[in-house]
C-alpha angles and dihedrals in degrees: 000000000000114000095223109242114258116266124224140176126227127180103252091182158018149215159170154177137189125189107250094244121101128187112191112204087261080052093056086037090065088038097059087033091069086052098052094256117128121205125131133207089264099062090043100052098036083061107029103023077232121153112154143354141180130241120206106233131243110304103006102124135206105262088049083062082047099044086054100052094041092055089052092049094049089049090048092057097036091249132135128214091256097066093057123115121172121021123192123189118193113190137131091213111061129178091248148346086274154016098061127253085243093066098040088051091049079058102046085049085055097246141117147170099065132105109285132186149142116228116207105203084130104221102354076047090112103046086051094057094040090057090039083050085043091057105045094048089050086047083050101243093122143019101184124049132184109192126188138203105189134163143160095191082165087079102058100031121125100234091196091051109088090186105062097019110070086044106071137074134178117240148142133231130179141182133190109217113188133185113271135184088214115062120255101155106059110176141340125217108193119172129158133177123205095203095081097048090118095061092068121019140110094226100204139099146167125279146158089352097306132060127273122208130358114329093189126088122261124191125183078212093196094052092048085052094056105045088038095062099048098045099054088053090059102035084060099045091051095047090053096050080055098054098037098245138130129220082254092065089062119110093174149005130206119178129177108292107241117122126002089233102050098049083046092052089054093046089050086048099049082046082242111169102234100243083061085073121095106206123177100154089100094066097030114031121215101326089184098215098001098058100079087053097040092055091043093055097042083045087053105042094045083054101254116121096040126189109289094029117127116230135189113204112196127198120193116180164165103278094051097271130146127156138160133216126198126201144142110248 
């Protein structure tokens, strides 16, 4: 009796989209100005490492930052939308209570018939849907993925708010993730506690035809900071055991891209050379679900994370979720 060959999955592809809009910090300065908040480029990079993000326009939804990125990531790995089959969409802005920004994004691509769904895991949300792709196309329920990471953040931000407001950017990132007899996904590493569920959420919904509660997004900044740092540390260092990896077998590292001090504080624990970072948040600002894809396809097409490389991809978020995969690319 033949013993079937393993069955593995591998990122054939990559992509990504940003809303032509940037606001620089001096942008966001005039902005809040206008409100009666006061904060300057200095304050916001000396704490973020933020200088700049992008913010979709009126009546650009979700799934069109998705479609983008999507596009970009099928022509990457030589696939068309028709060989698709399974699409997973992890974002904490839909387009709408339901259906799901999967679905509505099948359609946009012009395609129908395969698995679709949205994953709500807010900014590990990517890392959660690339180990729950990983696992159905080991158990044989799919061959060709096509993972998102998408978020219009500008929509649910508290503009009087200084904190929370000059932090976050809208995005897409997108990955095609395809069966392989030779292993590219090594391990996944996934927690959340939901004790922590009050120091990041937007804790509004929709009911009885008008919202109920605060639809605006609400951070305790220095809780999130300390968790964060902690649980990445430990997210990295557990995904590694369960691979069979070191820290020395690492060629780069892309966390989530938060905050600039944290992301450095996981690279020095893992004893990461710096260059060996890859940081968009500077460009980008905190992109939620999009912000792991963004930077790893920033970090492939400049040449960067090249073909062979092993890569640790790290998600930290409100939940509280956070979560690592590690895989050569």
């Amino acid at each position: 009796m033949n013993t079937p060959a393993p069955r593995y999955s591998r990122i054939t592809g990559t992509g990504s989209h940003l809303p032509p809009r940037r606001l620089s910090n001096d942008d966001m300065v005039a902005l809040l100005a206008a409100r009666g908040v006061e904060t300057s480029d200095a304050w916001i990079v000396e704490r973020t490492g933020i200088r700049a993000r992008h913010f979709a326009a009126d009546g650009v939804a979700c799934s069109d930052l998705a479609l983008a990125a999507s596009r970009a990531a099928l022509q990457a790995a030589g696939r068309r939308a028709e060989e698709v089959d399974l699409i997973i969409v992890a974002t904490s802005t839909p387009d709408m209570v339901f259906p799901s920004t999967a679905a509505i994004l099948q359609h946009k691509l012009g395609v129908a018939g395969c698995p679709a769904f949205d994953l709500q895991a807010v900014c590990s949300g990517f890392v959660y849907a690339l180990a729950v792709a990983d696992a159905m196309i080991r158990a044989g329920s799919a061959r060709c993925a096509l993972i998102v990471g998408a978020e219009i953040f500008s929509r649910i931000l508290d503009f009087d708010d200084r904190t929370t407001c000059v932090l976050f950017g809208d995005g897409a990132g997108a990955v095609v993730l395809e069966a392989s007899p030779e292993p590219g996904i090594l391990a996944s590493d996934l927690h959340a506690d939901g004790r922590h569920v009050g120091i990041l959420c937007v804790p509004g919904t929709v009911a009885g035809g008008r919202v109920s509660g605060d639809p605006l997004l609400k951070m305790d900044g220095p809780a999130v900071f300390k968790l964060a740092v902690g649980v990445l540390d430990s997210t990295a260092r557990a995904v590694l055991a369960r691979a069979g990896r070191t820290e020395a077998d690492l060629d780069w590292l892309i966390p989530h891209q938060a905050n600039i001090r944290i992301m450095q504080g996981t690279a020095k624990k893992l004893k990461l050379a710096p260059e060996k970072l890859i940081v968009t948040v500077d460009e980008h600002g905190n992109t939620s679900a999009a912000s792991v894809p963004l930077a790893l396809d920033v970090a492939v097409r400049s040449g960067r994370v090249q073909r062979g490389d092993t890569v640790m991809l790290e998600g930290v978020g409100g939940g509280f979720t956070w979560g690592a995969v590690l895989l050569d690319f």
